[in-house]
TIRO-2110 file (N, C-alpha, C; in Angstrom, 1 decimal):
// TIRO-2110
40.3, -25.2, -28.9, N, 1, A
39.1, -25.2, -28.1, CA, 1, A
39.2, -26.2, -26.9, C, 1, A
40.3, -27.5, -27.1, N, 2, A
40.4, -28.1, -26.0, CA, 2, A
40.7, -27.7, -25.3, C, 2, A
41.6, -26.7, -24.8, N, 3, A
42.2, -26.2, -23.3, CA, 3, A
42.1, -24.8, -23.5, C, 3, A
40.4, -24.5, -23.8, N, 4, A
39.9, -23.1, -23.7, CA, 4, A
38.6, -23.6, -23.1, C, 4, A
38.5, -22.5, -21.9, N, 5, A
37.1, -22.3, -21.4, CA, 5, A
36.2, -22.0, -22.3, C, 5, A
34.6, -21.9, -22.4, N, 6, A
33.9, -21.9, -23.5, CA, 6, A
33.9, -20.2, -23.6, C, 6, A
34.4, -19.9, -23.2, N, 7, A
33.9, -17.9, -23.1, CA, 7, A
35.3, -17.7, -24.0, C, 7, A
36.6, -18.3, -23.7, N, 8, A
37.5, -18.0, -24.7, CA, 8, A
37.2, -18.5, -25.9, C, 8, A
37.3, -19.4, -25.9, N, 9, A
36.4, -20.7, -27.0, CA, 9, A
35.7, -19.5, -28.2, C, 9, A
34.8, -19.0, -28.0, N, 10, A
33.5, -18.0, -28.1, CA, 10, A
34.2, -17.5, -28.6, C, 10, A
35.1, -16.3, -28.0, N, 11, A
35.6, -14.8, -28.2, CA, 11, A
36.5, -15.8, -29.8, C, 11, A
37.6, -16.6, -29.4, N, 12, A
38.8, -16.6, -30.6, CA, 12, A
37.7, -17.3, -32.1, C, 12, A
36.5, -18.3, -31.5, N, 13, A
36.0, -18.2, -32.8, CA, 13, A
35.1, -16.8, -33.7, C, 13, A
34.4, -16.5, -32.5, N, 14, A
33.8, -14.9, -33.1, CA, 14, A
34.7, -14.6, -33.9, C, 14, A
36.0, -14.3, -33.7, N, 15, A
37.1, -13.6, -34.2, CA, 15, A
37.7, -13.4, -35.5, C, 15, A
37.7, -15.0, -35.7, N, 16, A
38.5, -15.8, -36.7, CA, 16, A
36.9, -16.2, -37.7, C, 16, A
35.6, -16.1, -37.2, N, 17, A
35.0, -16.0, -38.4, CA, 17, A
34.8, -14.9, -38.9, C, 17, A
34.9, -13.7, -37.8, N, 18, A
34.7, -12.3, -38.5, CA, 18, A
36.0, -11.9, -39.5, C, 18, A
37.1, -12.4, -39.5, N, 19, A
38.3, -13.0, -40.3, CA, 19, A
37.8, -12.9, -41.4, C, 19, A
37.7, -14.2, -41.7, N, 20, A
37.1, -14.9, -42.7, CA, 20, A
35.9, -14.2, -43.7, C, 20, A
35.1, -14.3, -42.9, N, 21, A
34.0, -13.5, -43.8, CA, 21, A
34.8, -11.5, -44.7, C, 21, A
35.3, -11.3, -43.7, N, 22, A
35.6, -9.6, -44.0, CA, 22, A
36.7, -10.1, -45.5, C, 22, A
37.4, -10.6, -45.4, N, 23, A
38.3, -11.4, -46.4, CA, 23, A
37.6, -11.8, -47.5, C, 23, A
36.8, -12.7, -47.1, N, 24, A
35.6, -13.1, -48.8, CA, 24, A
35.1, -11.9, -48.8, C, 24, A
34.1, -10.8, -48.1, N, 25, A
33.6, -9.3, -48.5, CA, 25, A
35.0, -8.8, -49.4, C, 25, A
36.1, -8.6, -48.7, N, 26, A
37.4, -7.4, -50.0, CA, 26, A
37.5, -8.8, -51.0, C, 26, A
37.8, -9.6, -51.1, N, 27, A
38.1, -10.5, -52.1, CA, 27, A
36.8, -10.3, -53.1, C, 27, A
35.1, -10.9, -53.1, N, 28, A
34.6, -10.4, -53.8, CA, 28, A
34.4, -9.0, -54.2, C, 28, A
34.2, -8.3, -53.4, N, 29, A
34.2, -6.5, -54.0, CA, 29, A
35.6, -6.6, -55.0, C, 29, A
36.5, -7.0, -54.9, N, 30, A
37.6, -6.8, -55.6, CA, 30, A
37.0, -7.6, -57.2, C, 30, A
36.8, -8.9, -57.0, N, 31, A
36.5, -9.2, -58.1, CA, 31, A
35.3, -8.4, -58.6, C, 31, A
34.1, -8.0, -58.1, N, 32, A
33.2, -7.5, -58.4, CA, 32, A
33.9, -6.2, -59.4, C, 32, A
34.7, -5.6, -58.7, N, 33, A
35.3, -4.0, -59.1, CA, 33, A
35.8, -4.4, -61.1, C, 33, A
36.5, -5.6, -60.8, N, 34, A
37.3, -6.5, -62.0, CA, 34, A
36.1, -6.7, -63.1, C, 34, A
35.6, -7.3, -62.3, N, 35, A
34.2, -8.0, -63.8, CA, 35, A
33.4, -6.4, -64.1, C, 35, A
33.3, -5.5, -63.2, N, 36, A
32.5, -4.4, -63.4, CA, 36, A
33.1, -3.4, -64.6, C, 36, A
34.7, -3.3, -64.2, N, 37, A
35.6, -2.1, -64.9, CA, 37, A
36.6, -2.9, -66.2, C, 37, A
36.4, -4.2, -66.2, N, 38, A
37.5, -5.1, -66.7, CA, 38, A
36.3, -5.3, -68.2, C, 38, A
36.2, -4.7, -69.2, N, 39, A
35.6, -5.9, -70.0, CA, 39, A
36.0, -7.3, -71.2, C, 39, A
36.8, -6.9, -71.3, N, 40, A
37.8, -8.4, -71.4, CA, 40, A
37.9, -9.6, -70.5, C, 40, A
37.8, -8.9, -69.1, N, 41, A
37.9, -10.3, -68.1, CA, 41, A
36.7, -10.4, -67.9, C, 41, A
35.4, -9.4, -67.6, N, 42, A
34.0, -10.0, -68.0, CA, 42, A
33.9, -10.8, -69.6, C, 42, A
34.5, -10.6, -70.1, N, 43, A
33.9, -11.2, -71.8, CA, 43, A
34.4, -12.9, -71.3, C, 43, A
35.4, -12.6, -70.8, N, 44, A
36.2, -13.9, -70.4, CA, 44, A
35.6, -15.1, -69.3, C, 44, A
35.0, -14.0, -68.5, N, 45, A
34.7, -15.0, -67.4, CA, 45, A
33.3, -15.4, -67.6, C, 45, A
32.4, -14.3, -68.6, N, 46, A
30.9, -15.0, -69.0, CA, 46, A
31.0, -16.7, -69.5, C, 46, A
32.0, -16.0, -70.6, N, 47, A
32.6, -17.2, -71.8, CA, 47, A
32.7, -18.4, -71.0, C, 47, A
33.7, -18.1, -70.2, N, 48, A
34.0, -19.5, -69.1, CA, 48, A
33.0, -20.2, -68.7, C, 48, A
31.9, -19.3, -68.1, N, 49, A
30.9, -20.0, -67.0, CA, 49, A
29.9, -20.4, -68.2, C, 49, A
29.7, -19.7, -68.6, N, 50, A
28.6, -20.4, -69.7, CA, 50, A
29.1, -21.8, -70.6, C, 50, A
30.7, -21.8, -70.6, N, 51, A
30.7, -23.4, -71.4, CA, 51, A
31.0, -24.4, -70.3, C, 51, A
31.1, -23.9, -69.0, N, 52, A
31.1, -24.8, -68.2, CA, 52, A
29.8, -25.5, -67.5, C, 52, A
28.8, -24.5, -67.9, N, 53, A
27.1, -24.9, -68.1, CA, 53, A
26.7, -25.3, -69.0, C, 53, A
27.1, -25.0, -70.0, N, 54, A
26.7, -25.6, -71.8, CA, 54, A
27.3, -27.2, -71.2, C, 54, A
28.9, -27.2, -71.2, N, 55, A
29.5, -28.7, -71.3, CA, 55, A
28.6, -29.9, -69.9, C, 55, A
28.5, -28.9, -68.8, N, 56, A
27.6, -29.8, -68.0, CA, 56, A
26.3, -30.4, -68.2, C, 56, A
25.3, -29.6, -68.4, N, 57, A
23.8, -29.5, -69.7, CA, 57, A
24.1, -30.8, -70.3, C, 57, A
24.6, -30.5, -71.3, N, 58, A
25.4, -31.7, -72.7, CA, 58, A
25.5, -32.9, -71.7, C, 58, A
26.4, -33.2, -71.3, N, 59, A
27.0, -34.4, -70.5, CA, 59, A
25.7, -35.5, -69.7, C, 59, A
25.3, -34.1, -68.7, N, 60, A
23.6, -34.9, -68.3, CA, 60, A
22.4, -35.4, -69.1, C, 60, A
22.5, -35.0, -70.4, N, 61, A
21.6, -35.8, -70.9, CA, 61, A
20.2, -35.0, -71.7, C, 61, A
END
């Protein structure tokens, strides 16, 4: 951005967040597809997040 006019400036970040974001959209949908058709890796990944809420819970008090 330092040796960009603000209009290039603009255009390469518009760009590089529409990047980013489209990337987290296929990345989640993929996992979404995983936890949806997977149930093993749902049984797995409930399991997970729930003891890592149970063990936080516990810890605070």
């Amino acid at each position: 951005m330092k040796n960009s006019d603000k209009q290039n400036a603009r255009i390469t970040s518009d760009d590089k967040v529409t990047e980013i974001v489209q990337d987290f959209i296929f990345t989640s949908t993929d996992a979404y597809k995983m936890f949806s058709d997977n149930k093993d890796f749902k049984r797995m990944y409930l399991e997970f997040i729930f003891n890592k809420v149970w063990d936080g819970v516990r810890k605070s008090g």
